[in-house]
Residue frames relative to the residue before (quaternion, step in Angstrom):
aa qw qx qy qz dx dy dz
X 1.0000 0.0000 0.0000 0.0000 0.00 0.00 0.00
X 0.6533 0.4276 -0.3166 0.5386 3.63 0.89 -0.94
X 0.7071 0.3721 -0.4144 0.4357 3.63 0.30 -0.09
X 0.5766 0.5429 -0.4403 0.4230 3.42 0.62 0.18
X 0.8282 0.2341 -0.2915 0.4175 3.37 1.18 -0.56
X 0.5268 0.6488 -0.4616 0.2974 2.88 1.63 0.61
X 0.4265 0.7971 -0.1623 0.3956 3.28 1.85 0.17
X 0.6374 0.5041 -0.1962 0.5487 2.92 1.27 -1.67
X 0.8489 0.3198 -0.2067 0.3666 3.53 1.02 -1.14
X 0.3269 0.6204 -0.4972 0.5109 3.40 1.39 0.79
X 0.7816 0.2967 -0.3144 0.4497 3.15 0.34 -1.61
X 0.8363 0.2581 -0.3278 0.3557 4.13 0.12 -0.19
X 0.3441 0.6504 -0.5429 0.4047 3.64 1.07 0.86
X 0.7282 0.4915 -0.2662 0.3966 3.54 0.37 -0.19
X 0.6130 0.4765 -0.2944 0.5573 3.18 1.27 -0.23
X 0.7344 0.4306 -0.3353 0.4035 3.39 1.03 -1.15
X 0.6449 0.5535 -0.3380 0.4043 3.68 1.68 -0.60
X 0.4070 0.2731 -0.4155 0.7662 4.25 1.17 0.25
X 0.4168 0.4247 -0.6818 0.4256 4.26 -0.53 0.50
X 0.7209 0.6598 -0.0829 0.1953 2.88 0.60 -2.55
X 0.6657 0.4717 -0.1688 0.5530 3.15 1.22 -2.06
X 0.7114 0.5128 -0.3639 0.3139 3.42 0.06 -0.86
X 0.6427 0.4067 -0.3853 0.5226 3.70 1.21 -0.80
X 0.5971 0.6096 -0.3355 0.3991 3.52 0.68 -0.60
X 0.5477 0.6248 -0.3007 0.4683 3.59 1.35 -0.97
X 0.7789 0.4681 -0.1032 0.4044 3.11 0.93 -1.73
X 0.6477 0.4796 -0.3473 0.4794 3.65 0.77 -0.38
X 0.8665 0.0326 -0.0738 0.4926 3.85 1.08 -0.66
X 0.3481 0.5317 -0.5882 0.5002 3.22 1.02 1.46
X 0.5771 -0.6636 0.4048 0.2505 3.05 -2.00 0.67
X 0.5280 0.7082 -0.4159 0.2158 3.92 1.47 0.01
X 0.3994 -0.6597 0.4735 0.4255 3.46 -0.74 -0.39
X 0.8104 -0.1143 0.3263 0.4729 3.47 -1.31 -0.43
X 0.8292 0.3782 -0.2106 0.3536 3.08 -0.28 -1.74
X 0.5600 0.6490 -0.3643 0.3640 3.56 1.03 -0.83
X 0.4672 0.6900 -0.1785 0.5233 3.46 1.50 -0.97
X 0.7053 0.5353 -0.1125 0.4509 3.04 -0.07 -1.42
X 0.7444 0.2400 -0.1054 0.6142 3.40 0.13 -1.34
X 0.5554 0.4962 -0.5382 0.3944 3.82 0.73 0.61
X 0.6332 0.5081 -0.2962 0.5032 3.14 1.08 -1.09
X 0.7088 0.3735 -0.3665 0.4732 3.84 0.70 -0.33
X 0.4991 0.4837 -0.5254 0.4908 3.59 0.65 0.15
X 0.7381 0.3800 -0.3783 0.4095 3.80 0.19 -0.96
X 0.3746 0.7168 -0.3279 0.4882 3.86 1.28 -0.66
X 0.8513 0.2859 0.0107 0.4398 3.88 0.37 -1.49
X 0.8495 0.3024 -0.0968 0.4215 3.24 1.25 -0.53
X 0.7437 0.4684 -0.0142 0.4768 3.03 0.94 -1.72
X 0.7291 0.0752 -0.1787 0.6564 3.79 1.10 -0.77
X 0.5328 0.2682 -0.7189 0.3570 3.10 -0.19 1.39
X 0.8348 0.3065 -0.3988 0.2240 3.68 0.56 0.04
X 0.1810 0.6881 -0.5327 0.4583 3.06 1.95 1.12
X 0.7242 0.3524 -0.3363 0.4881 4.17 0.34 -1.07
X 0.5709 0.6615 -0.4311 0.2251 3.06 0.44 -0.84
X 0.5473 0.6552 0.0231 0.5202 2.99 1.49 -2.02
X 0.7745 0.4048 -0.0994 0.4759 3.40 1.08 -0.89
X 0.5761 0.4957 -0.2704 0.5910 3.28 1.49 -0.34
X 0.4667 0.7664 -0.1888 0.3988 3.39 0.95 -1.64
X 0.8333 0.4541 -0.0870 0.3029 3.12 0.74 -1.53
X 0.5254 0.6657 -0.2906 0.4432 3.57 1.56 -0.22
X 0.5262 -0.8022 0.2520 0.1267 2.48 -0.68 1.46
X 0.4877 -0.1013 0.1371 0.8562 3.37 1.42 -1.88
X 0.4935 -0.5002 0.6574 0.2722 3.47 -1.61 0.57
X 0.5684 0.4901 -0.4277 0.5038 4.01 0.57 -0.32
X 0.5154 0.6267 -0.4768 0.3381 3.88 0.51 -0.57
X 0.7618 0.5250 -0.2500 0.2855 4.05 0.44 -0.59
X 0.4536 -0.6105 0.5050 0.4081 3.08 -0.98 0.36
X 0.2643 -0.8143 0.4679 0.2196 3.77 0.07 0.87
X 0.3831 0.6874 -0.4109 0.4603 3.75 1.42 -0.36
X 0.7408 0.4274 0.0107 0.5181 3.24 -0.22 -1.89
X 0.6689 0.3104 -0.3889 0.5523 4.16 0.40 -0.63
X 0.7787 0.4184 -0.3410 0.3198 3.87 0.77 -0.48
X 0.5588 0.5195 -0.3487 0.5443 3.12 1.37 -0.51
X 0.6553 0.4204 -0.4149 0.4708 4.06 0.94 0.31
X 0.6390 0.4453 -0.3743 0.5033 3.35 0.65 -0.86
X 0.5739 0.4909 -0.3664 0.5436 4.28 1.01 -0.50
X 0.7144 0.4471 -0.3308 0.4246 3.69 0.62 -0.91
X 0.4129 0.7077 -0.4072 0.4035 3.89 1.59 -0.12
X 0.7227 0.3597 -0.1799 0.5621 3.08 0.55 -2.18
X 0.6965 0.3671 -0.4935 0.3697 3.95 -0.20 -0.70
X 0.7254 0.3717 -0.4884 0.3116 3.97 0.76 0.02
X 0.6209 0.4232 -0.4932 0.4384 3.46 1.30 -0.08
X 0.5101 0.5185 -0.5353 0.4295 3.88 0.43 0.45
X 0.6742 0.4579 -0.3481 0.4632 3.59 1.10 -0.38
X 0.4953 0.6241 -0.3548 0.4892 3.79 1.57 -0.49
X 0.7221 0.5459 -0.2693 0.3287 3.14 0.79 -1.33
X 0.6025 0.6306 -0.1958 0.4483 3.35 1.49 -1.22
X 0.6358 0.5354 -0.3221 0.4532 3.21 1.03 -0.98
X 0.6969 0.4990 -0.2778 0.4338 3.54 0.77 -1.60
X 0.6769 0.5305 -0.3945 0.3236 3.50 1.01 -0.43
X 0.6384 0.5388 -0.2363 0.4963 3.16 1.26 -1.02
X 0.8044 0.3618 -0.0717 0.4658 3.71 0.60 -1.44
X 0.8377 0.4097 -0.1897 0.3074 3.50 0.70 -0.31
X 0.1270 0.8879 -0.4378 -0.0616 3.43 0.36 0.58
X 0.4923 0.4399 -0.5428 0.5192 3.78 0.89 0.76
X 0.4351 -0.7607 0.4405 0.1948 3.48 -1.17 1.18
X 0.5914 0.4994 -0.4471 0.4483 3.43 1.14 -0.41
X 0.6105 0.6593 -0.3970 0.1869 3.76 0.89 0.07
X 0.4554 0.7967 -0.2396 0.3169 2.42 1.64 -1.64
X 0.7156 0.1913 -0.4835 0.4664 3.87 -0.15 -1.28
X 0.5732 0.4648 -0.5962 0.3163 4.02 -0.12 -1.31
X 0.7463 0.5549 -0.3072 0.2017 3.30 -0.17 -0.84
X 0.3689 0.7040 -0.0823 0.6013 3.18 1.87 -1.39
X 0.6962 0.5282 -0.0769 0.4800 3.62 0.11 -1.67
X 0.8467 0.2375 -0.1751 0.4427 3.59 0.00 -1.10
X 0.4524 0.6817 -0.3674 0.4423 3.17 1.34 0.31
X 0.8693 -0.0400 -0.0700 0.4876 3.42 0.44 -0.78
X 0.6277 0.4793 -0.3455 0.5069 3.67 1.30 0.53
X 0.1353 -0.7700 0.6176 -0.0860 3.43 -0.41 1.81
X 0.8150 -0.3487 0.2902 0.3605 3.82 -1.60 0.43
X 0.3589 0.7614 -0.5338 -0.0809 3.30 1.09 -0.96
X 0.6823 0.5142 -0.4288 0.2936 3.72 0.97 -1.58
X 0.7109 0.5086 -0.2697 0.4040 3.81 1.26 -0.73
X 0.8864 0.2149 -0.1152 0.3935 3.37 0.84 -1.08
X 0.3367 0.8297 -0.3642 0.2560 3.06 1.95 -0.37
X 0.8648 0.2260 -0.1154 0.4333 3.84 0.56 -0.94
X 0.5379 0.5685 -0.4023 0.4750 3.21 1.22 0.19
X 0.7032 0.2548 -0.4191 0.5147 3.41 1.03 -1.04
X 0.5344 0.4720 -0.6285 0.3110 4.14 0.11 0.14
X 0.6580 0.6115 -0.3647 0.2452 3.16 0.50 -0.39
X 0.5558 0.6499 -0.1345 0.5007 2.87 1.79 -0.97
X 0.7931 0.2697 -0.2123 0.5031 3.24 1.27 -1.20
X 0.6717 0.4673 -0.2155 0.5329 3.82 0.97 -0.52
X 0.3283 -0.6633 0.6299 0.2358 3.61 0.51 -1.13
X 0.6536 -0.5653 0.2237 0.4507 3.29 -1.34 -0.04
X 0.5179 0.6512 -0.4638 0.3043 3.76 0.73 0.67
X 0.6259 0.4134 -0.3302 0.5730 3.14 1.89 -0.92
X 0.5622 0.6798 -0.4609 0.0969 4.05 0.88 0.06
X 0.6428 0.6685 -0.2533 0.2753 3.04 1.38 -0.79
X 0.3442 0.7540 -0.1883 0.5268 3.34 2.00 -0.71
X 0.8228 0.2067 0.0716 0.5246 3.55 0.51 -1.69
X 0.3735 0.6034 -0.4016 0.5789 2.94 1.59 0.56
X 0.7660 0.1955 -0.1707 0.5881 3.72 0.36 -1.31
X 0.7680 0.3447 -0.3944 0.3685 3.65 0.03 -0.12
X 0.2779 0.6817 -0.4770 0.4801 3.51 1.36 0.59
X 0.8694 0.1595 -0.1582 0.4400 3.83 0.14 -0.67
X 0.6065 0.3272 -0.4704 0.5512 3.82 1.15 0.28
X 0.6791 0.4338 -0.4916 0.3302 3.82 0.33 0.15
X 0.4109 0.7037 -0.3980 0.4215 3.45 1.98 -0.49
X 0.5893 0.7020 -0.1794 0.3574 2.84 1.26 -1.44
X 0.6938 0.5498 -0.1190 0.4496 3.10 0.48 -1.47
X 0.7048 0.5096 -0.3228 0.3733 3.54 0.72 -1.32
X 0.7580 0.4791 -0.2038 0.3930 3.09 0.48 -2.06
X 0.4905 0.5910 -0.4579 0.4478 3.83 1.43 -0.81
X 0.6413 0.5856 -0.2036 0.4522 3.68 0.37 -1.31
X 0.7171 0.3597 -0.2218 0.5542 3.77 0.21 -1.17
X 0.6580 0.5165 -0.3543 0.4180 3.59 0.27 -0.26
X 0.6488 0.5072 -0.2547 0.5068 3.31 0.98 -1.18
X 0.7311 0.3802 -0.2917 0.4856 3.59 0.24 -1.72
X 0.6069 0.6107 -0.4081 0.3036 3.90 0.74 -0.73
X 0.6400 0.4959 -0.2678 0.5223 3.47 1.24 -1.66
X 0.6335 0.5788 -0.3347 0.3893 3.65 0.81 -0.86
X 0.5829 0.6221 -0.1465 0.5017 3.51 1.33 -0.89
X 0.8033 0.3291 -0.1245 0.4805 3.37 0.63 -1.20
X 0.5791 0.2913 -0.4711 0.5982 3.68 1.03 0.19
X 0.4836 -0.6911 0.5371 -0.0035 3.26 -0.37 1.33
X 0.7100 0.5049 -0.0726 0.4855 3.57 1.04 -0.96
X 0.3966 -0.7629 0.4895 0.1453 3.20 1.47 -0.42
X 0.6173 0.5743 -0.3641 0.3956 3.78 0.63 -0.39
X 0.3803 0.7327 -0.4561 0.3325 3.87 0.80 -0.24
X 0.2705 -0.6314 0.6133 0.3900 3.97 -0.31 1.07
X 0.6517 -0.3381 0.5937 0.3295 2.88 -2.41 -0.51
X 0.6999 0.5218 -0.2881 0.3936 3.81 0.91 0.22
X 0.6158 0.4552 -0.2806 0.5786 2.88 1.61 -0.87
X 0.6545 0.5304 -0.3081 0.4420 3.63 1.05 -0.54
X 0.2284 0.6826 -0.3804 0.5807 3.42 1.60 0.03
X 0.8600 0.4885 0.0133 0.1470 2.75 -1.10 -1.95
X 0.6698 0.3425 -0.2131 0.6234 3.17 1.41 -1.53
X 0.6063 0.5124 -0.4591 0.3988 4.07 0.51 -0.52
X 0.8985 0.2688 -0.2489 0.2419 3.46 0.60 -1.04
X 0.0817 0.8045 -0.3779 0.4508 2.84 2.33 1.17
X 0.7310 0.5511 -0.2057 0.3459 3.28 0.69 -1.58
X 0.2577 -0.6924 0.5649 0.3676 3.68 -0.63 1.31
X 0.6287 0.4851 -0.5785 0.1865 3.65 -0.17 -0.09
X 0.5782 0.6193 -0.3013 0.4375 3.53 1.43 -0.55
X 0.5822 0.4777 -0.2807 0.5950 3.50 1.51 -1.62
X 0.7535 0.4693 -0.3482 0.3013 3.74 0.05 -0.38
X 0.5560 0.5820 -0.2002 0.5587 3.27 1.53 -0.87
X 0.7450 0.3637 -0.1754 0.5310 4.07 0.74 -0.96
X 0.5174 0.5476 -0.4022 0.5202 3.41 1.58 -0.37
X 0.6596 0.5252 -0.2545 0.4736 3.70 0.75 -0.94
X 0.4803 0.7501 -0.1930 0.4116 3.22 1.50 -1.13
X 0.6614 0.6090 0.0744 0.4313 3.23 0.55 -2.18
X 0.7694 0.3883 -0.0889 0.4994 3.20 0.80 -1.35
X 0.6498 0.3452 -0.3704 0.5669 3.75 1.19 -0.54
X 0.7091 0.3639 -0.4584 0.3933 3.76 -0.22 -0.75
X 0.6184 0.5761 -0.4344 0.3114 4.00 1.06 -0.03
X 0.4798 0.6438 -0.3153 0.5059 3.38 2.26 -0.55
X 0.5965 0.4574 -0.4471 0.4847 3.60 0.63 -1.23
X 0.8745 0.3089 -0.2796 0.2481 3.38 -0.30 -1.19
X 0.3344 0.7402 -0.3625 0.4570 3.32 1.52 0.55
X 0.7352 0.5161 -0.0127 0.4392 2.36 0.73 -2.19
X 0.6423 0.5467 -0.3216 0.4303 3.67 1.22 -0.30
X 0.5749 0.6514 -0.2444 0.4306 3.19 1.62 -1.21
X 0.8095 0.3623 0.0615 0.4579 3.15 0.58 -1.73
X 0.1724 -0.7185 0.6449 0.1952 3.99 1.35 -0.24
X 0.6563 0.2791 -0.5766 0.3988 3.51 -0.19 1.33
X 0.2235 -0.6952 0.5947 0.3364 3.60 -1.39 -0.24
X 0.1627 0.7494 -0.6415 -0.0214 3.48 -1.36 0.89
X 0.4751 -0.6397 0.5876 0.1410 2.85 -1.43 1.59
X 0.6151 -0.7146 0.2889 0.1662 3.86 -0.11 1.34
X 0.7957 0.3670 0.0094 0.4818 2.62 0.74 -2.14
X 0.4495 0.6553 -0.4009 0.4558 3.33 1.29 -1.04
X 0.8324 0.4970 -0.0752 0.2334 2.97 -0.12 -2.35
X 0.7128 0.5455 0.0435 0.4386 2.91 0.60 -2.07
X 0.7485 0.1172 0.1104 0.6432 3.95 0.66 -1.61
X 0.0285 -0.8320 0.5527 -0.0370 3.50 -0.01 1.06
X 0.5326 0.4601 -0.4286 0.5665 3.87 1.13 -0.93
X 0.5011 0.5743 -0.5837 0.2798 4.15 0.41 -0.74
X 0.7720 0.5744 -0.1477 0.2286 2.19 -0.05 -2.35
X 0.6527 0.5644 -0.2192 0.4554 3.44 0.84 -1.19
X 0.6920 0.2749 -0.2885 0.6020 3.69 0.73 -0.59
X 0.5729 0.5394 -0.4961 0.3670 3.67 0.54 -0.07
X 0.5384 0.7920 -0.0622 0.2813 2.85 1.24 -1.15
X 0.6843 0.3440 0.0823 0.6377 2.60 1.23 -1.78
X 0.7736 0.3246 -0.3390 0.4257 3.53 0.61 0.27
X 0.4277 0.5628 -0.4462 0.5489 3.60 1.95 0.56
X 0.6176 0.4058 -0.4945 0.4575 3.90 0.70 -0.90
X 0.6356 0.5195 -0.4870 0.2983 3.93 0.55 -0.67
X 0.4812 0.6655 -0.5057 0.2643 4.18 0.71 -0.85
X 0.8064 0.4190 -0.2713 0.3171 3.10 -0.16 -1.77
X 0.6818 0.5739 -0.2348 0.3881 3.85 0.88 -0.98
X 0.7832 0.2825 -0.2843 0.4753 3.08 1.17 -1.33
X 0.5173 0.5700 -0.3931 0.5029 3.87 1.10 -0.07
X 0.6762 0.4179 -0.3598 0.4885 3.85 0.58 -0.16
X 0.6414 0.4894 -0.3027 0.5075 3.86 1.47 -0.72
X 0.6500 0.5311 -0.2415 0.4869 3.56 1.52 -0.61
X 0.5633 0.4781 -0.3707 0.5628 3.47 1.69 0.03
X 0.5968 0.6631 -0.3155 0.3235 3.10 0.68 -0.57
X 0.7281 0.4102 -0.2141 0.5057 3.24 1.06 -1.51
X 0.4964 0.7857 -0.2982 0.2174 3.50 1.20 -0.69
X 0.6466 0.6900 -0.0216 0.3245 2.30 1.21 -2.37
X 0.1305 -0.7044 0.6973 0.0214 3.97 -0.80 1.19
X 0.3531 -0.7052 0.5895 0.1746 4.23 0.12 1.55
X 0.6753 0.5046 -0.2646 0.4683 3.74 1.26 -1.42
X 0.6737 0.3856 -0.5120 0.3679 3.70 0.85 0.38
X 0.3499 0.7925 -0.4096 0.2859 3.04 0.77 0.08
X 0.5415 0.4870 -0.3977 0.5580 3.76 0.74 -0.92
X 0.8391 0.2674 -0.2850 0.3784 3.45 -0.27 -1.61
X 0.5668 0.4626 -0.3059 0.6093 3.95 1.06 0.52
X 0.4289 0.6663 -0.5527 0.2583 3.07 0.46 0.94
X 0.6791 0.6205 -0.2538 0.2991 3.40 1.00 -0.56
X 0.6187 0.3896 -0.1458 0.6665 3.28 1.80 -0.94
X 0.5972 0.4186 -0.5027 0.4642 4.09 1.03 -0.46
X 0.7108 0.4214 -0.4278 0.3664 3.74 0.80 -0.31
X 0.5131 0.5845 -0.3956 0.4884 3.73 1.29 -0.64
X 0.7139 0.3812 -0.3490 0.4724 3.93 0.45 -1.00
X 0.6818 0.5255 -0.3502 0.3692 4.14 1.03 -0.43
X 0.6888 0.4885 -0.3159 0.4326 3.04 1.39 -0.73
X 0.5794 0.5778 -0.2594 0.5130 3.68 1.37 -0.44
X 0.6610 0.5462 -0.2216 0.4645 3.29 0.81 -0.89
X 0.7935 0.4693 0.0579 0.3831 3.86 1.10 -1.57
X 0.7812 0.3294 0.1421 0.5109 2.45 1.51 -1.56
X 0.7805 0.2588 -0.0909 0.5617 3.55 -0.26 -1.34
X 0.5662 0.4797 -0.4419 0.5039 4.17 0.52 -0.69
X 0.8379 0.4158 -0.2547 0.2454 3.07 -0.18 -2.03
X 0.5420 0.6866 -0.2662 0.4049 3.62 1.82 -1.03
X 0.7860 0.3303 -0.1962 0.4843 3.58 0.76 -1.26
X 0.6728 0.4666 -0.3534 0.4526 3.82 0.97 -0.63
X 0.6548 0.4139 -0.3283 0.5405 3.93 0.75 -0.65
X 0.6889 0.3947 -0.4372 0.4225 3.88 0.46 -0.89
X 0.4840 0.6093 -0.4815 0.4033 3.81 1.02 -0.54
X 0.8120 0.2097 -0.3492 0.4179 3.38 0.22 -1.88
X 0.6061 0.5776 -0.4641 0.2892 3.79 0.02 -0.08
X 0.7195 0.3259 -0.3425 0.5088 3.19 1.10 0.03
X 0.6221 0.3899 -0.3515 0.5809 3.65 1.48 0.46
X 0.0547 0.8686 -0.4787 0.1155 3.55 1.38 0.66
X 0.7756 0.5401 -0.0775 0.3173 3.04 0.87 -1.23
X 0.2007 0.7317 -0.2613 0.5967 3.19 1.91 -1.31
X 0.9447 0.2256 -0.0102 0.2376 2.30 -1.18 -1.97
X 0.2207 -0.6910 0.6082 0.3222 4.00 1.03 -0.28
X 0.2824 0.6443 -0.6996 0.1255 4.19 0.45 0.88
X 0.0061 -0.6442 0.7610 0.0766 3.63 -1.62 0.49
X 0.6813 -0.3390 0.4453 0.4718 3.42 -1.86 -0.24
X 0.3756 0.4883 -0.6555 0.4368 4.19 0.56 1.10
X 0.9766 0.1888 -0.0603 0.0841 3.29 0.53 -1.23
X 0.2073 0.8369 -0.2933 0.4131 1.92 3.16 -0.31
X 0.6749 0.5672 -0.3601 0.3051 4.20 0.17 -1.05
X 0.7131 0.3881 -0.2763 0.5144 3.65 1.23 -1.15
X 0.1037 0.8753 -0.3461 0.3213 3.41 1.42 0.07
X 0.8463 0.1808 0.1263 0.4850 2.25 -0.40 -2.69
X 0.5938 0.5600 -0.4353 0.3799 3.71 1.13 -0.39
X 0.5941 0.4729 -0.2216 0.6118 3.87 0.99 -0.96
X 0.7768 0.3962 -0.2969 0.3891 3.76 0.21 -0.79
X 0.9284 0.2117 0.0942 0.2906 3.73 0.66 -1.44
X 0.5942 0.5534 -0.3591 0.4601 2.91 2.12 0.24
X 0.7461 -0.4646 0.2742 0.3903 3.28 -1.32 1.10
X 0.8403 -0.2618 0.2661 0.3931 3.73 -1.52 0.37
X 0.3917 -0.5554 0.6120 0.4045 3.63 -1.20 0.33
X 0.3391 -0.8578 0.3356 0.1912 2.88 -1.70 0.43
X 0.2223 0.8478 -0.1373 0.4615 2.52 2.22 1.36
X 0.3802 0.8019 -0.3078 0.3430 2.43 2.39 -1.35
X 0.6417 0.4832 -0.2930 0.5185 3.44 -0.69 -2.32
X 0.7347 0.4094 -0.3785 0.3865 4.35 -0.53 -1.23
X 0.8066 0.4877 -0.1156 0.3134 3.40 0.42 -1.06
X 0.6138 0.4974 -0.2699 0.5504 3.06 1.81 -0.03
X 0.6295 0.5529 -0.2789 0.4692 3.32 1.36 -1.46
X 0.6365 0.5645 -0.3110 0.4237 3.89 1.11 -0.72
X 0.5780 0.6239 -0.1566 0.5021 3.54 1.29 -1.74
X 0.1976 -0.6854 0.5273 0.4617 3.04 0.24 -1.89
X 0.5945 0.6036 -0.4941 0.1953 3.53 -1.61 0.30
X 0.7289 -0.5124 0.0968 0.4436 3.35 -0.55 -0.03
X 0.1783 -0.8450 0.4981 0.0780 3.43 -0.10 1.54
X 0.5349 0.5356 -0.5023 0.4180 3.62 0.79 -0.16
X 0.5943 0.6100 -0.2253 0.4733 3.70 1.03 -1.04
X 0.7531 0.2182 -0.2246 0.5786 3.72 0.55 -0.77
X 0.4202 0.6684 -0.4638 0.4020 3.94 1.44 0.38
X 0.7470 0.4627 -0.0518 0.4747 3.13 1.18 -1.72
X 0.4905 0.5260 -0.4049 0.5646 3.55 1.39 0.20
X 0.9101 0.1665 -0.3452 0.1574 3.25 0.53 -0.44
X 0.2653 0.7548 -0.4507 0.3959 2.82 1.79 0.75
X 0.8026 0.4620 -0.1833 0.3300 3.35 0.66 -1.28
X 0.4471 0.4838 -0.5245 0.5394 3.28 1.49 -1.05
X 0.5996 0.5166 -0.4584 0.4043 4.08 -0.28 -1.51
X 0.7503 0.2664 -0.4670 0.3847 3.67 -0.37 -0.58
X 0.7893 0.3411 -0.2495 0.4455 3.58 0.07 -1.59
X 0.3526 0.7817 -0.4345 0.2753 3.56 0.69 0.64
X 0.5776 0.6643 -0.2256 0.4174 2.54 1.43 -1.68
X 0.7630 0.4059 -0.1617 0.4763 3.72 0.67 -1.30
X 0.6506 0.4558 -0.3958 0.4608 3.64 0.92 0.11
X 0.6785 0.4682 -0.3332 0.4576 3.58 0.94 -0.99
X 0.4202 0.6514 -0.4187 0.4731 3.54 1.41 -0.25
X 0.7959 0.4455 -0.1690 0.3736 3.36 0.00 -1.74
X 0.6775 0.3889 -0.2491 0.5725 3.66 1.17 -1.20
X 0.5941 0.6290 -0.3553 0.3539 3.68 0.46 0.13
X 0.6873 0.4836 -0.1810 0.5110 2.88 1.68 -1.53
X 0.6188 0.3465 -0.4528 0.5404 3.59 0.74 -0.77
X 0.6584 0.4330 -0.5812 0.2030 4.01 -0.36 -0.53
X 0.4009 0.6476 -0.4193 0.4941 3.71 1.47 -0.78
X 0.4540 0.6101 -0.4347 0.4825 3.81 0.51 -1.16
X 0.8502 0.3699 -0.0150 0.3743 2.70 -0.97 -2.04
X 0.3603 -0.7749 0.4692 0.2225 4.11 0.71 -0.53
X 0.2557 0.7671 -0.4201 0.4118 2.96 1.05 1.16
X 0.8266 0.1580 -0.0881 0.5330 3.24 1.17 -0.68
């Protein structure tokens, strides 16, 4: 039991300590605001689109998966943003909330915590799994947040079905993600031609790769230090009503109805402790931490989807505990 929560709080103490640094930066460094700001939009334009990219890139054979279990996640995505949506309808009556809110519903850490904590829970048998479904559910998310976000921010609702098109596949996190995208199904069918596999860039463009490389490990760090400084702790009171509506959806009510489903379609689904780990990594880990970036760019309330992901990250710690133990129960994990 202690090692389960000593886990949870390994795997989300780092994030909360560049949370930590960044506010700490801000209170007795010499930048302003805006400097901030226009960090978080550099990582937004550059850095996490060539983090997915990088992340897509990375699949090996699309045939590797359990396609059961990868479909019954990428379905369990949309059925939680239809449950986000519900909520914002009922519970939310400031529009700039609605997408964050929307958002923290079905888009969890996966790009940050997604393979570290399978690893944690599976080892290296459950990595390969959470290896390939690491960059089509990435996929999935950031598609999804874009859409419901742009949908959100025209406030008016009047936005054709082309222009809403257009503006998603505008987004570099989308163009980076389909670029990666693009680039694997061109290997398979290589790879079909020629009865080898070769990862191009890897192989072929090594100085690339290497600076690509090197400018995905920078996203996650410098986008958590850029939340940090952002971040007003003092909005929090008057955000209490929607920071608890986005925790309980996010922690709770998602992770409850999509995991108790697949466990009771185990079979169906042929899920074991291979696939049970991305599960919990896609199902139960605390807000992306893209979130707060992806709103402030879009628009709506970015302090609101800032403070989700601090909070999901803290009280995380004590859910991924609890849902861990019972799958151990149940031998899943």
């Amino acid at each position: 039991m202690w090692a389960n929560f000593s886990y949870a709080f390994q795997a989300i103490a780092p994030i909360l300590l560049l949370i930590a640094l960044g506010m700490l930066v801000r209170r007795v460094g010499p930048w302003e605001g805006g400097f901030y700001r226009k960090l978080n939009a550099l990582s937004f334009h550059l850095f996490l689109p060539v983090q997915l990219f990088l992340n897509v890139y990375a699949v090996a054979d699309l045939a590797d998966f359990n396609w059961a279990v990868m479909g019954y996640l990428i379905g369990s995505v949309f059925f939680c943003c239809g449950v986000g949506m519900l909520a914002a309808r009922l519970f939310v009556r400031d529009p700039a909330q609605k997408g964050p809110i929307v958002q923290v519903a079905f888009r969890s850490n996966h790009a940050v915590l997604g393979l570290p904590l399978a690893s944690a829970l599976g080892g290296t048998a459950a990595m390969a799994f959470a290896s390939l479904s690491a960059g089509l559910i990435t996929t999935v998310f950031n598609f999804l947040a874009v859409v419901t976000l742009t949908w959100y921010s025209d406030q008016s609702h009047t936005i054709s079905g082309w222009a809403l098109v257009k503006r998603v596949f505008r987004n570099p996190l989308i163009a980076g993600a389909m670029s990666g995208l693009v680039l694997v199904i061109l290997r398979q069918l290589l790879a079909r031609v020629t009865g080898e596999t070769i990862f191009f860039l890897r192989d072929s463009l090594p100085p690339v790769y290497q600076v690509l490389t090197q400018l995905s490990s920078v996203a996650s760090p410098v986008m958590l230090f850029a939340l940090g400084a952002n971040l007003d702790l003092r909005a929090a009171k008057a955000l209490l009503p929607m920071l608890r509506l986005g925790v309980l959806l996010r922690l709770v009510i998602c992770p409850a109805l999509v995991i108790g489903a697949a466990v009771a379609l185990r079979e169906p689904l042929g899920l074991t402790s291979l696939e049970a780990p991305s599960m919990v990594a896609v199902c139960a880990s605390p807000a992306a931490v893209s979130s707060g970036v992806m709103v402030q760019e879009i628009g709506g309330d970015a302090q609101l989807a800032n403070q989700l992901v601090v909070w999901t990250s803290v009280l995380s710690m004590a859910t991924i505990f609890l849902l861990v133990s019972a799958l151990r129960a149940m031998g899943l994990l």
